[in-house]
C-alpha positions in Angstrom: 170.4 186.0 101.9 169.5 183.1 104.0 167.8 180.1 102.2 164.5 179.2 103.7 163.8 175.5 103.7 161.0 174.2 101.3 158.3 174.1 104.9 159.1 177.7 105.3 158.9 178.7 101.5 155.5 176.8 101.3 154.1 178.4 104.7 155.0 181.8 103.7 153.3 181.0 99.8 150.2 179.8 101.9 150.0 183.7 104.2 150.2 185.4 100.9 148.1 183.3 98.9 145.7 183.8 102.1 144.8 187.1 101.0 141.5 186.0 99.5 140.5 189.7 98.5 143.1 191.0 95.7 142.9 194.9 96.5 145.4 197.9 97.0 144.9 200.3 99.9 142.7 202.5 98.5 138.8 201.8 97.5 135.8 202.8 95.8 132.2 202.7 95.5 132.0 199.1 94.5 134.2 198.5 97.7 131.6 199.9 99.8 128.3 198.8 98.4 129.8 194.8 98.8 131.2 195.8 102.4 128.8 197.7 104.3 125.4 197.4 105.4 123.6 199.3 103.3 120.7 201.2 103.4 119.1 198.9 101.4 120.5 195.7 102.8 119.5 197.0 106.7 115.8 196.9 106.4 115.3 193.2 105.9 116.9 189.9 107.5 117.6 186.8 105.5 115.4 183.6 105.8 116.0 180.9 103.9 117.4 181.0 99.5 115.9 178.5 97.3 118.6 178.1 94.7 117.8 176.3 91.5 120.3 176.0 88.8 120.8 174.3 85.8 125.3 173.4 85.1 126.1 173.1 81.4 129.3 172.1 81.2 129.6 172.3 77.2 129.2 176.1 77.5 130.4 176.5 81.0 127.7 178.2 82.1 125.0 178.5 84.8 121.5 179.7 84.7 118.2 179.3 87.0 116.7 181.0 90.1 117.0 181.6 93.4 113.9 182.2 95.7 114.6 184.6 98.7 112.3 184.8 101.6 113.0 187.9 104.0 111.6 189.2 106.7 110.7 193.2 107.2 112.7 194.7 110.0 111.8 198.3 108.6 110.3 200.8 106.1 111.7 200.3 103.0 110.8 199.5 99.8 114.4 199.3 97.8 116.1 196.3 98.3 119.9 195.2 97.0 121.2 192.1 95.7 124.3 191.1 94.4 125.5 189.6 91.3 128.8 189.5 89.7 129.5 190.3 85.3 129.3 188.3 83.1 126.5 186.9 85.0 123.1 188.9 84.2 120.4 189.4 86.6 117.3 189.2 84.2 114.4 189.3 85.8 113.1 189.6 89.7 109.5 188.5 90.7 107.5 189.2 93.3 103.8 188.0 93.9 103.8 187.8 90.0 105.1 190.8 89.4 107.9 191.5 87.1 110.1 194.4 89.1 112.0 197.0 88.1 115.6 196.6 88.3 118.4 199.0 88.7 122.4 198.2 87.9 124.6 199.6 89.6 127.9 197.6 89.1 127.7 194.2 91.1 125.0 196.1 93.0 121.4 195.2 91.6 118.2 197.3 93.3 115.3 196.1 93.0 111.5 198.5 93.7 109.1 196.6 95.6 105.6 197.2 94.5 104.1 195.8 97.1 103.5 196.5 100.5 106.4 195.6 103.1 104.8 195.2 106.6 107.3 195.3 109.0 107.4 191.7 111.1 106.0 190.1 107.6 107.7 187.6 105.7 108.2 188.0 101.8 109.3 186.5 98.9 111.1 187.3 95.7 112.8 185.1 92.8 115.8 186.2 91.0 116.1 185.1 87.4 119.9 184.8 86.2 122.2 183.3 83.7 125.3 183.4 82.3 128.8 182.3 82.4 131.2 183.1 85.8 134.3 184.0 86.2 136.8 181.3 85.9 138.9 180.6 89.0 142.6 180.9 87.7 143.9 179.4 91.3 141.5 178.5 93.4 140.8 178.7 96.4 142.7 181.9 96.6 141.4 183.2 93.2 137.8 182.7 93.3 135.4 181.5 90.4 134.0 178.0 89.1 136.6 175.3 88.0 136.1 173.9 85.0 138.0 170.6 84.6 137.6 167.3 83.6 138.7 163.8 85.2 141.1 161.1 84.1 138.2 159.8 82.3 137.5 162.8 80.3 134.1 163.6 82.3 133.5 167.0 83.7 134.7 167.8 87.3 133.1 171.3 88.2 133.1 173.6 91.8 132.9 176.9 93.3 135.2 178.3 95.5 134.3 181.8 96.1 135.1 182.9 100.0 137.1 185.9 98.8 135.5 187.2 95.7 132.1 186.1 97.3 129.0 183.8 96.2 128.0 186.8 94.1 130.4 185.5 91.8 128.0 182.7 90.4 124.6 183.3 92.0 122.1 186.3 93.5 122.1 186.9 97.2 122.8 189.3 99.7 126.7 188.7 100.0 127.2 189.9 103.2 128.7 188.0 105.9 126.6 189.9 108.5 123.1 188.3 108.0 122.7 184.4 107.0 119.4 182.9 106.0 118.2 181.5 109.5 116.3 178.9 108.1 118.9 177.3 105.7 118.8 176.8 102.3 117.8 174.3 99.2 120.0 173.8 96.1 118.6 172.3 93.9 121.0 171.2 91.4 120.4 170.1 86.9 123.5 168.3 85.6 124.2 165.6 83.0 122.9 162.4 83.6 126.1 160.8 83.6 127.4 163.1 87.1 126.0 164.0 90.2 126.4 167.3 92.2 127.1 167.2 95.6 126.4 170.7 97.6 125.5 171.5 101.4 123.4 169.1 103.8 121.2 166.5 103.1 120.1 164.4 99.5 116.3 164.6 99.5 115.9 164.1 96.2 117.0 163.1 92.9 114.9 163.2 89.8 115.8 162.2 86.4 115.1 164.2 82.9 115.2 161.3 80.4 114.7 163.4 77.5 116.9 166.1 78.3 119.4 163.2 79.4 119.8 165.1 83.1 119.7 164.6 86.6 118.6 167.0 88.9 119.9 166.6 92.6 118.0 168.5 95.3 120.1 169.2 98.9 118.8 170.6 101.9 120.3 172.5 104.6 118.1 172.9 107.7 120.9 175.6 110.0 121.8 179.2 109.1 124.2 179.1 106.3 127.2 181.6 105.5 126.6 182.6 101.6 130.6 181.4 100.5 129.7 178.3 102.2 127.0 177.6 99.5 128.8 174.8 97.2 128.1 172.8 94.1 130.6 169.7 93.0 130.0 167.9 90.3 131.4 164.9 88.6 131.7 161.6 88.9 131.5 160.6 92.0 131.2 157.8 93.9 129.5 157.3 98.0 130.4 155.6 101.2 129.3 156.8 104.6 129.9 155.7 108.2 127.6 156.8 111.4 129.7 158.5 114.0 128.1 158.4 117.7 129.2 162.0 118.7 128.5 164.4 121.7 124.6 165.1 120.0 124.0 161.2 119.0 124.4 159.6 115.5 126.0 162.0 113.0 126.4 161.7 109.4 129.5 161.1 108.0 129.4 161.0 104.0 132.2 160.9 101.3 132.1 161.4 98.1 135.2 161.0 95.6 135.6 160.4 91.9 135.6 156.8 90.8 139.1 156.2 90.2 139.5 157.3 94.0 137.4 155.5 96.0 140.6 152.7 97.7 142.3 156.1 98.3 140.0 158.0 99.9 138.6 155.1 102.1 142.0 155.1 103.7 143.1 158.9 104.2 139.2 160.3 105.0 139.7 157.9 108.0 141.3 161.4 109.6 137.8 162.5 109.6 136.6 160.5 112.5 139.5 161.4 113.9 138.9 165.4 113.6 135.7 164.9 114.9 136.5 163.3 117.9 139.6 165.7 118.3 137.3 168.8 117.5 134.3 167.9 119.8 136.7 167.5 122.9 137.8 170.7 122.1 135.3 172.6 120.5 132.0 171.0 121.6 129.5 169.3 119.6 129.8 169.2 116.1 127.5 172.3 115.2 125.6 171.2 112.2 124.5 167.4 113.0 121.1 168.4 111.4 122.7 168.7 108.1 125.3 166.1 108.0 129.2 166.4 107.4 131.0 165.4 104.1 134.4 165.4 102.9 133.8 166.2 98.9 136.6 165.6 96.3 137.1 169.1 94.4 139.3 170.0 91.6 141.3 172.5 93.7 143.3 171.9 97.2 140.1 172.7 99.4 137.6 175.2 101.0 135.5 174.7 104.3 132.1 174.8 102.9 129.3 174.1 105.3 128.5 170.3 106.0 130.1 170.1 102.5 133.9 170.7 102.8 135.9 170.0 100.3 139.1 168.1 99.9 142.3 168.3 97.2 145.0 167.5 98.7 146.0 164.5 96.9 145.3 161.5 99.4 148.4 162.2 101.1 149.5 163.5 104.2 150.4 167.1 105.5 150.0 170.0 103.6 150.7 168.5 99.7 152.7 166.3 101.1 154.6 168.5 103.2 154.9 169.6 106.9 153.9 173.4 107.2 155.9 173.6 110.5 159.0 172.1 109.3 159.1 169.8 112.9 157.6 166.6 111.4 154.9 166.6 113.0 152.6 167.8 110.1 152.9 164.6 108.4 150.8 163.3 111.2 147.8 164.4 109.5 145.8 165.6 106.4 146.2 169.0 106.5 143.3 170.1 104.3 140.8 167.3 106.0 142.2 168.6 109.3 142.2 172.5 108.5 138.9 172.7 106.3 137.0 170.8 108.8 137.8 173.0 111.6 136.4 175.5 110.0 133.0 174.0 111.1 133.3 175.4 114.4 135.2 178.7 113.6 133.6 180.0 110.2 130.6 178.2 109.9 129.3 178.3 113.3 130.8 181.1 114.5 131.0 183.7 111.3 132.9 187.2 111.2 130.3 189.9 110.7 133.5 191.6 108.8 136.0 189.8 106.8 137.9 192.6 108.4 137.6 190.4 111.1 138.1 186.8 109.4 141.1 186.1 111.7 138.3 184.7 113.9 137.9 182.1 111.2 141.4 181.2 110.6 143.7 181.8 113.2 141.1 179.5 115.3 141.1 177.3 112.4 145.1 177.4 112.1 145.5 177.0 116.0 142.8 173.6 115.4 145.7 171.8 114.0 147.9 171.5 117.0 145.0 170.6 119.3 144.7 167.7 116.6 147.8 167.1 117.9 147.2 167.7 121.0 144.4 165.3 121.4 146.4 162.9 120.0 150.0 162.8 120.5 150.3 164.8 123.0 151.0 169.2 124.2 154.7 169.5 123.8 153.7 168.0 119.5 151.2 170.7 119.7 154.1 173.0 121.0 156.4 172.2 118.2 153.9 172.5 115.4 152.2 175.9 116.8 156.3 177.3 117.1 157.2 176.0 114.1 154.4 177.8 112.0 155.9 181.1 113.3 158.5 180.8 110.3 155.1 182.1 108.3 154.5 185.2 110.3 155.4 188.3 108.1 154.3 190.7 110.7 153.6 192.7 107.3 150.4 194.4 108.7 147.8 194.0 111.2 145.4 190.9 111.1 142.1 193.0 111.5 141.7 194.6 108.3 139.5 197.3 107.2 136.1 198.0 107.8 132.8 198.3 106.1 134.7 198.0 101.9 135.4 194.0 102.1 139.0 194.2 103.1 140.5 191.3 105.0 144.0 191.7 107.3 146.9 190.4 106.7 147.4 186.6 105.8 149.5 186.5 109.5 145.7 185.5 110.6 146.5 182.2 110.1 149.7 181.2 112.0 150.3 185.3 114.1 146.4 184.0 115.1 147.5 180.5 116.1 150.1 181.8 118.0 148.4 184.4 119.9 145.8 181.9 120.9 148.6 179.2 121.9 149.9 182.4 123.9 146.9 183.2 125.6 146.7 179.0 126.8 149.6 179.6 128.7 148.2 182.8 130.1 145.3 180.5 131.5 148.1 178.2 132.7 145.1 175.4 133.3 143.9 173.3 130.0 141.0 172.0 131.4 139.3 176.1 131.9 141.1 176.7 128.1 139.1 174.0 127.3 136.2 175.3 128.3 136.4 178.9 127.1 137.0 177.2 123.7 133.9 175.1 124.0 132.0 178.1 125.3 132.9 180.3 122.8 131.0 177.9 120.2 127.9 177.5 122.7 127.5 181.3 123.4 127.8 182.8 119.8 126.5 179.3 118.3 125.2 179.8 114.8 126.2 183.6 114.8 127.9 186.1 113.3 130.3 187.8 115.6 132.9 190.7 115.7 136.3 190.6 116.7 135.5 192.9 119.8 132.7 190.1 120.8 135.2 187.6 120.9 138.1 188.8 122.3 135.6 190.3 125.3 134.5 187.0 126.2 138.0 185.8 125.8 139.1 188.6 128.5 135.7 188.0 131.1 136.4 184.0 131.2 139.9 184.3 131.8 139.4 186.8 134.4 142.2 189.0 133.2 142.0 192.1 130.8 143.6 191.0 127.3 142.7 193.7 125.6 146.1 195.2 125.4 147.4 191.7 124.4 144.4 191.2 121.7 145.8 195.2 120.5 149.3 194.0 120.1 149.1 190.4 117.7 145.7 191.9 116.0 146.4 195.6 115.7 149.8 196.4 115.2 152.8 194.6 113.8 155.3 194.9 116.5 156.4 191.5 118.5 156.8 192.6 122.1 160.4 192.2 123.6 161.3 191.3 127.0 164.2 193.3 128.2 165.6 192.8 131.1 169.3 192.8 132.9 170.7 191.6 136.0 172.6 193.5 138.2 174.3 192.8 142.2 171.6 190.3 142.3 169.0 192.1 140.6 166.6 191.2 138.1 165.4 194.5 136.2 162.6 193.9 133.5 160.0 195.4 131.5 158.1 195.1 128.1 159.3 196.9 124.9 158.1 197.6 121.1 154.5 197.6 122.2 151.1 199.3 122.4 150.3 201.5 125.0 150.0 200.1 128.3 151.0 196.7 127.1 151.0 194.4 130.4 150.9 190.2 129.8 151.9 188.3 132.3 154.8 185.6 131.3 156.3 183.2 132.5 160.1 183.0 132.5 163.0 180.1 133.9 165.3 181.1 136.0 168.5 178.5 136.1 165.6 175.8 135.7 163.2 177.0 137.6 159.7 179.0 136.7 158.6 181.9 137.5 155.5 184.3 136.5 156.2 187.8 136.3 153.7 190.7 135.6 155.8 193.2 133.3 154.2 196.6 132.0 156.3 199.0 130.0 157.8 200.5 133.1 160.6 199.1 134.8 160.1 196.3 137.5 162.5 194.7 139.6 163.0 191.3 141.4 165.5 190.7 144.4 167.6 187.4 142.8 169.2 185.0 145.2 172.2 184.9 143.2 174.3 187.0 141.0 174.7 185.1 137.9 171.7 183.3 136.4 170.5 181.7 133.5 167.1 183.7 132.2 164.6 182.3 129.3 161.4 183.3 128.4 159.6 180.5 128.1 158.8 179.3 124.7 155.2 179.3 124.1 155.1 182.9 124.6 155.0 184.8 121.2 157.8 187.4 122.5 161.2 188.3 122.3 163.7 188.6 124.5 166.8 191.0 125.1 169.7 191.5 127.6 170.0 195.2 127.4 173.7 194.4 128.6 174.0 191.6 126.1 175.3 189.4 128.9 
């Protein structure tokens, strides 16, 4: 058996390790209530959570409230919210009223007693405790992190994308309906930390008797529930004002102590991404709320306005290149990676994880326009090919519907390099450019599907892709160029695809280019010469094959 090298062993550790939801093909009723819209999810829309929680590290435990205002869409009067064991849901309020409470697994229904007028705004507070589930290897393995610094002083976060924010806290975890109006956390830790969690600081009060700090953060956009965060330890600030495509943004950093002459060198890749990422991308889509780069006790996770960052002070992916070409020691991967995750994830978030590809093959495919921005399209070439090494082609990216079941972890660099594919397609960066940038305007703060996406994709390069989008997200099957040449023929056609499969590519013939428009039937091109020298040209995510093996 061939030995991989270590950038290939790593990349192909990082697709597996990308399946955030542990499950087996088959599913059950807990699958279902998490992953569907349910009955009692569909009558009411999400406005705003009002999380306030007290950390004990001592005990490792959590307990406090969280304030829900909805808003009636129908006629209902059973409502669902979700909370992971060993945390207990103890109590739910409503205009004073204790409610009844029914458990039903991580499922929780709750009876309204009073009168749900549809267009009406309500609110309800959610009384929990408890300790949550330990994250064994996070980010992939989802929990709280429990750890403590070189100093010996606690250093505690969430990172829950997969096994979702129910893990620690009450809310309606699914990715289909954010609170529109943001949220507050408001956060009671030992006096000697801080916790640092999602947009701005508004407030910090101090317990002197109970020897506590509470911090109190506001976010004022639509939040997805995973990108909720808390981080605490202790940290130290510095900031810088970043005159983006909106005006003055944000920019905040917070590391431990024993950090800060690290950090103030690498996070200087943040400016960077941002200036990278709003070329590309468009404005920055949370300038309301800030952006920080948050020292965590685990590699990293993209929460919103709050990402956070593990990845050693050090350049690439730990310190190595994930494309084995060099040029992912250009950059901080997880600075680079996480932060992209802005623009795909946070502003534009899969109603489905079945459809998270739209999160990170976007975000995967962000790293070489990093590189593109800066050093240049053929870099960005050689980082996108070299990912390929990653690709399992195991099963298809979209995933499963409606039971919380993502695709496989080819979403990340199978994505990348569909996306890359499809620039080429467009054969003009400047109009690539702009369907990327008007992807973020047109489903700006809003869940999507991958239909949505790929639809607008298709309309704005003014050719059908949806047999293309079918083949990379749908099947497993790499589409192969045959062809032969024959008294000055060129015969040609596409093989080991879907149905009707028909991208144009672009090929070099002894040198030259040349588009062709293969379908799965044969097609034939008068050649002025007999002999030639035939490539399909690199960037294309195909194979090739001389059925004559000449």
């Amino acid at each position: 058996m061939k030995q991989l090298p270590v950038a290939a062993l790593l990349l192909c550790s990082l697709s597996a390790n990308a399946q955030l939801f542990p499950h087996d093909a088959t599913f059950n009723r807990q699958d279902t209530l998490r992953g569907s819209i349910t009955q009692e999810r569909a009558w009411w829309d999400l406005q705003h959570y009002l999380l306030d929680i007290k950390v004990n590290p001592e005990k490792q435990s959590i307990s406090g409230t969280n304030t829900m205002t909805y808003q009636v869409k129908g006629e209902k009067k059973r409502l669902q919210i979700d909370l992971q064991p060993p945390m207990k849901l103890n109590k739910a309020i409503q205009n004073g009223e204790e409610l009844e409470i029914e458990h039903d697994g991580n499922a929780h229904y709750i009876s309204l007693q009073t009168k749900q007028s549809i267009g009406e705004s309500y609110e309800i507070t959610f009384h929990f405790s408890g300790s949550p589930v330990v994250a064994v290897r996070p980010p992939w393995d989802g929990g709280l992190t429990w750890q403590k610094d070189s100093n010996g002083l606690p250093f505690i976060a969430n990172a829950n994308q997969g096994i979702g924010s129910s893990v620690w806290w009450p809310n309606k975890d699914h990715p289909a309906d954010e609170p529109d109006n943001g949220a507050i956390i408001r956060v009671e830790v030992p006096e000697k930390l801080m916790d640092v969690s999602n947009g701005h600081l508004i407030k910090t009060e101090r317990n002197r008797k109970a020897n506590t700090k509470t911090y109190t953060w506001e976010v004022k956009n639509p939040i997805n529930n995973y990108g909720i965060n808390i981080n605490i330890g202790d940290y130290v600030h510095f900031s810088e004002k970043y005159q983006g495509e909106k005006g003055e943004l944000d920019m905040d950093y917070y590391v431990l102590r024993e950090n800060l002459a690290k950090a103030k060198k690498q996070f200087k890749d943040a400016v960077r991404m941002m200036e990278a990422f709003e070329h590309w991308f468009g404005p920055y889509p949370f300038y309301e709320d800030g952006y920080k780069l948050v020292e965590a006790p685990y590699l990293g996770m993209e929460h919103q306005s709050s990402v956070t960052y593990g990845n050693g002070y050090e350049n690439g992916y730990l310190g190595r290149d994930l494309s084995g070409t060099g040029w992912g020691l250009k950059f901080d991967f997880i600075i680079i990676h996480e932060s992209g995750h802005e623009w795909f994830a946070n502003n534009i978030t899969n109603r489905d994880v079945a459809d998270m590809w739209v999160h990170e093959g976007f975000t995967a495919y962000s790293e070489s326009l990093f590189l593109d921005y800066f050093y240049g399209t053929e870099a960005a070439s050689d980082y996108v090919l070299g990912t390929r090494m990653a690709i399992n082609n195991d099963r298809p990216i979209i995933g499963k519907y409606g039971v919380n079941y993502e695709g496989s972890g080819d979403m990340y660099y199978k994505g990348a390099n569909l996306l890359h594919t499809i620039r080429q397609i467009v054969n003009d960066d400047e109009k690539w450019r702009g369907i990327l940038r008007g992807l973020n305007e047109k489903f700006y703060h809003s869940t999507v599907t991958s239909s949505q996406v790929e639809s607008y994709i298709s309309e704005n390069v003014s050719i059908d892709l949806s047999t293309v989008f079918d083949q990379y997200l749908r099947d497993t099957k790499i589409p192969v160029f045959s062809y032969t040449v024959k008294d000055g023929t060129l015969a040609y056609r596409w093989e080991n695809t879907v149905d009707g499969f028909n991208m144009p590519v672009k090929i070099w013939i002894d040198g030259k280019e040349k588009w062709l428009k293969p379908t799965t039937e044969w097609k034939s091109l008068q050649l002025t010469s007999t002999q030639i020298s035939l490539k399909v040209d690199r960037n294309f995510y195909v194979a090739s094959m001389d059925i004559l093996g000449k």
